[in-house]
C-alpha positions in Angstrom: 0.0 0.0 0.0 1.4 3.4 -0.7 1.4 5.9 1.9 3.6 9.0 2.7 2.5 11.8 5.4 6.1 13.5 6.4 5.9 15.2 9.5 5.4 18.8 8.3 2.2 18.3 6.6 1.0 16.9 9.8 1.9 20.8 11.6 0.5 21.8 8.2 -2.9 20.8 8.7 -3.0 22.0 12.4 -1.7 25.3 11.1 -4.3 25.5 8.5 -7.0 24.3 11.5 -5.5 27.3 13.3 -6.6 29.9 10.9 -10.0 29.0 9.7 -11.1 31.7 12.0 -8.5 34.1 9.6 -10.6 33.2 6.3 -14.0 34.1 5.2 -13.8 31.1 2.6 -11.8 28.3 0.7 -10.4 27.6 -2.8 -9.8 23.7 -2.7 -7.3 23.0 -6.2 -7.8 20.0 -7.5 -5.7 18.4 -10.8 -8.6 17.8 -13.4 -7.6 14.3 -14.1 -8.7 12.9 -10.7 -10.5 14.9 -8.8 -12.0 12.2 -6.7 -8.4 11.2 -5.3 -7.5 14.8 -4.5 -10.3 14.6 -2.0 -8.4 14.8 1.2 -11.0 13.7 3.8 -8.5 15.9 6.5 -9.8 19.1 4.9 -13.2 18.6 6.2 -11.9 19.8 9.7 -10.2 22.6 8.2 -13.0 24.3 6.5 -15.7 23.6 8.7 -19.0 25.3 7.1 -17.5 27.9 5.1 -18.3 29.0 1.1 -15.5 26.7 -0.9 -14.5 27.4 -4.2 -13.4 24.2 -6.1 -10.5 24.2 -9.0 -10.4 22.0 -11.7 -7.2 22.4 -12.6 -4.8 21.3 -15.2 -7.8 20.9 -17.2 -6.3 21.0 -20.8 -4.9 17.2 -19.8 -8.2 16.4 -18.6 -11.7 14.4 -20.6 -14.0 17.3 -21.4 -16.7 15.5 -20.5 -15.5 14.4 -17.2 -14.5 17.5 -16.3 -17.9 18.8 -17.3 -19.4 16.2 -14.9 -17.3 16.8 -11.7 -18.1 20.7 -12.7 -21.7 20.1 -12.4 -21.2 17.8 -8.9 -19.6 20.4 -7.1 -21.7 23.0 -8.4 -24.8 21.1 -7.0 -23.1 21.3 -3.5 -24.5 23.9 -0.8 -22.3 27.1 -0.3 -20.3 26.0 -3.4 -18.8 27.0 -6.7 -16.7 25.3 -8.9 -14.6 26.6 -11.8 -12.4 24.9 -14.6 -8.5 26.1 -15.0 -5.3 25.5 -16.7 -3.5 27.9 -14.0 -0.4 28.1 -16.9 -2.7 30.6 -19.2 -2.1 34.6 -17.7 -5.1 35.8 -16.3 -7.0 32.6 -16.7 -7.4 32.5 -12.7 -10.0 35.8 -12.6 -12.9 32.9 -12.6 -11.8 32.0 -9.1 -12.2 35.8 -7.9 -15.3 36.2 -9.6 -16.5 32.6 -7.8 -15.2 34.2 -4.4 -17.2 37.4 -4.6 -20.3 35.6 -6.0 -20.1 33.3 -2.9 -19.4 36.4 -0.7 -22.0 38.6 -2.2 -24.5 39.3 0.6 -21.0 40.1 2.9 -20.0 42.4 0.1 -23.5 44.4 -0.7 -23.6 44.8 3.3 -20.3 45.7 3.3 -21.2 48.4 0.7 -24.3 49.6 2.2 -21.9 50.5 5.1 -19.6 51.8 3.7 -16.9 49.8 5.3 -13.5 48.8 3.1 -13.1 45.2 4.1 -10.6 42.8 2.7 -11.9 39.3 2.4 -9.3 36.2 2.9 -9.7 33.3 1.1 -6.7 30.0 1.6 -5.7 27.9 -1.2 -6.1 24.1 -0.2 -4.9 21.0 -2.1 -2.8 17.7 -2.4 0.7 18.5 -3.6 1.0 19.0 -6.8 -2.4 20.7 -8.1 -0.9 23.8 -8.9 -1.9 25.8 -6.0 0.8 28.0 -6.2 0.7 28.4 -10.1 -2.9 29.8 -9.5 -1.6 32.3 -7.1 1.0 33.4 -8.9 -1.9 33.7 -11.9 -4.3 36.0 -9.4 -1.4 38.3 -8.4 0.2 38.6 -11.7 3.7 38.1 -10.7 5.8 35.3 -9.0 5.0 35.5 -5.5 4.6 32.1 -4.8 7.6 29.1 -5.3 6.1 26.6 -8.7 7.3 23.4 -9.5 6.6 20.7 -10.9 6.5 17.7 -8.6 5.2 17.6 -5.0 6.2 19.3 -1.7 7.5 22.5 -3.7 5.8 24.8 -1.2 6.9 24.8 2.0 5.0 27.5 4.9 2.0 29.3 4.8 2.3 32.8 3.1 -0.6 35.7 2.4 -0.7 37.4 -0.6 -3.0 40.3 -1.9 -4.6 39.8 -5.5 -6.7 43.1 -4.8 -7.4 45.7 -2.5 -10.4 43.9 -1.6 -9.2 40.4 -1.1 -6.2 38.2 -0.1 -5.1 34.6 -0.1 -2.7 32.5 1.9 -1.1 30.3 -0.5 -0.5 26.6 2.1 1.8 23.6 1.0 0.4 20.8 -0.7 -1.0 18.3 2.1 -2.1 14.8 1.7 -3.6 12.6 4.1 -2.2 9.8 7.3 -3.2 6.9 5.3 -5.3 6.2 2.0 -7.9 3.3 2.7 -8.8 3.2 -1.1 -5.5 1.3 -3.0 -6.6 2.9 -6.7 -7.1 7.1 -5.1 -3.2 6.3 -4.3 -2.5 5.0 -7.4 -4.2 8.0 -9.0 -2.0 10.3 -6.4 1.3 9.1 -7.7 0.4 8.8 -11.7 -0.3 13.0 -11.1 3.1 13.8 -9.2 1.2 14.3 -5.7 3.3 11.8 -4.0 7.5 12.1 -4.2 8.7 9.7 -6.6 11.7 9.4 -4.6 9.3 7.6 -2.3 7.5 5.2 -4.8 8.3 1.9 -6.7 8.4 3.9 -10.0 8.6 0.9 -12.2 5.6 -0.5 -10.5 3.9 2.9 -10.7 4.7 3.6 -14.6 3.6 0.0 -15.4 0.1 -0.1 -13.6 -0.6 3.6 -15.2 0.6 1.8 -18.6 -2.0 -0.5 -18.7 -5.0 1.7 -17.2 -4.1 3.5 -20.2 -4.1 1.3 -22.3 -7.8 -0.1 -20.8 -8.9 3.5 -21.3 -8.4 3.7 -24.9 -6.4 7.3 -24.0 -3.5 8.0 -27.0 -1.1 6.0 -25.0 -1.1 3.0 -27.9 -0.3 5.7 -30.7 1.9 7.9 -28.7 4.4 5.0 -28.4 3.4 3.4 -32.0 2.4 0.1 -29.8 0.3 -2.7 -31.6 -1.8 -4.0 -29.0 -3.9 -7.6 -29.2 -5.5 -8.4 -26.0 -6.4 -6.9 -22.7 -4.0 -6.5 -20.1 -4.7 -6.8 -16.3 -3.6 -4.0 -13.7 -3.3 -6.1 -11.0 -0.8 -8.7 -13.0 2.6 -7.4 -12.7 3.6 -9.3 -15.1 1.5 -7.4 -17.8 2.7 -4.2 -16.7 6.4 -5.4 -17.3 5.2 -6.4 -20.8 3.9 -3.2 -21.6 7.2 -1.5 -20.1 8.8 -3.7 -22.1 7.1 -3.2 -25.4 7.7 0.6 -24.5 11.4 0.3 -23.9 12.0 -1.0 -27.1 10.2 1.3 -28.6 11.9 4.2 -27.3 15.4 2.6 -27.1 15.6 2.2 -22.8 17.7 -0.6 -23.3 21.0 -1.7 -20.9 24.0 -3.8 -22.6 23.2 -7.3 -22.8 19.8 -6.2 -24.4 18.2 -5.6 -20.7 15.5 -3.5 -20.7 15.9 -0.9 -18.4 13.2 -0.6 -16.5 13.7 3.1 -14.6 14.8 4.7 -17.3 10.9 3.5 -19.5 9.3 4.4 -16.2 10.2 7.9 -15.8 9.6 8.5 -19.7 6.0 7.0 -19.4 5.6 9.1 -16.3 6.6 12.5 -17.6 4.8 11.8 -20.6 1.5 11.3 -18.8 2.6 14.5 -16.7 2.5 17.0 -19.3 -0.3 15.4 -21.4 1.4 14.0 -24.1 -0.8 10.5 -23.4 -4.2 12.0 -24.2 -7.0 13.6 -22.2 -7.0 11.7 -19.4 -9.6 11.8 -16.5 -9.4 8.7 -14.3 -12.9 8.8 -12.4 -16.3 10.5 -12.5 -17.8 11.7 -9.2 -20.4 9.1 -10.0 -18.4 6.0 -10.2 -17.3 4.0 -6.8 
């Protein structure tokens, strides 16, 4: 079973727990292709009752159609918006601040009628990896947040104003003690939200091979692959085949004609990553 919780995202989500009291509502980032798995369950503490705005982002590797679905799921939940992203695009973030206000819009006409200049706080919330800090770098039109590619780039909270009238407190990536559903963690490492430094990479590269494969993505063309039969996720030895067949493709072999296996792994990886496998969306908020 996979599983890794380092110790500071444990004082991350008391820290977040901390200052609920801080924000007048959430934006919960989650990567496109598998919503359902960037779920953390711990986040329910955090937030409590308050307006959340969800993030599907990364959505140009995403199904349309899924992402249409999940869109329309969190939409039909109370106090709750949800928007679609790719965080990448300049200015491509403004749906979130809209989503805020519109969530916050009896606090704002009050605020109005008053006459009182109050900045509303929102904090970004998500698994490592969802591009938290790419969309707040996209709302404050500069770099004021640390962006990478891979998980556990971010590191402390930090507050940062998009407008007068509203700032966010950008939070590292933060996943969960341990996941009790096998596949949700299998989804977690295909996306990058779990180190790969910590992860059987050969394992992971070949189970994602053959989902892909089972999901008719663009994996089979990408790597000019002619495929006959079905292959089984949970047969190890299937997912080595299809490494295989990718390694030779590709030229990942060692002397002695060894396939190397790492070397096909991280290539199938990275090429998932950036979306060069297809639209990909691994669950709809339907499905079990």
């Amino acid at each position: 079973m996979i599983n890794w919780f380092p110790g500071h995202m444990n004082k991350t989500l008391k820290q977040m727990q901390e200052l609920n009291k801080l924000c007048n509502c959430f934006v919960y980032v989650l990567d496109a292709r598998s919503p359902k798995a960037c779920l953390n369950p711990e986040f329910v503490k955090v937030i409590g009752d308050k307006p959340i705005v969800y993030v599907l982002n990364k959505s140009d590797k995403a199904n349309e159609v899924a992402t249409t679905k999940w869109k329309q799921h969190f939409n039909s939940l109370p106090n709750s918006r949800c928007v679609v992203t790719n965080a990448t695009i300049s200015k491509s973030c403004v749906v979130i601040v809209n989503a805020i206000m519109d969530l916050l819009k009896d606090k704002v006409a009050g605020n109005r009628e008053k006459q009182v200049n109050f900045v509303f706080r929102a904090m970004v919330l998500g698994v490592p990896n969802s591009g938290k800090s790419t969309i707040v770098n996209n709302l404050c039109g500069k770099a004021r947040a640390v962006t990478g590619d891979k998980a556990g780039v971010t590191k402390n909270v930090q507050w940062v104003t998009v407008n007068p009238t509203l700032q966010i407190m950008d939070t590292p990536g933060t996943l969960w003690p341990s996941f009790e559903d096998e596949d949700l963690a299998y989804q977690l490492a295909y996306i990058g939200s779990i180190k790969d430094d910590v992860l059987n990479i050969v394992e992971i590269a070949g189970k994602l091979a053959v989902k892909l494969l089972n999901i008719k993505s663009k994996f089979a063309e990408n790597y000019k692959l002619s495929i006959e039969r079905k292959f089984d996720i949970d047969n190890m030895q299937d997912c080595m085949s299809v490494l295989e067949m990718v390694a030779r493709k590709r030229g990942c072999i060692l002397k002695g004609n060894e396939i190397d296996y790492e070397r096909v792994a991280k290539l199938i990886l990275n090429d998932f990553r950036k979306g060069s496998l297809g639209k990909v969306t691994f669950s709809l908020p339907y499905a079990n």
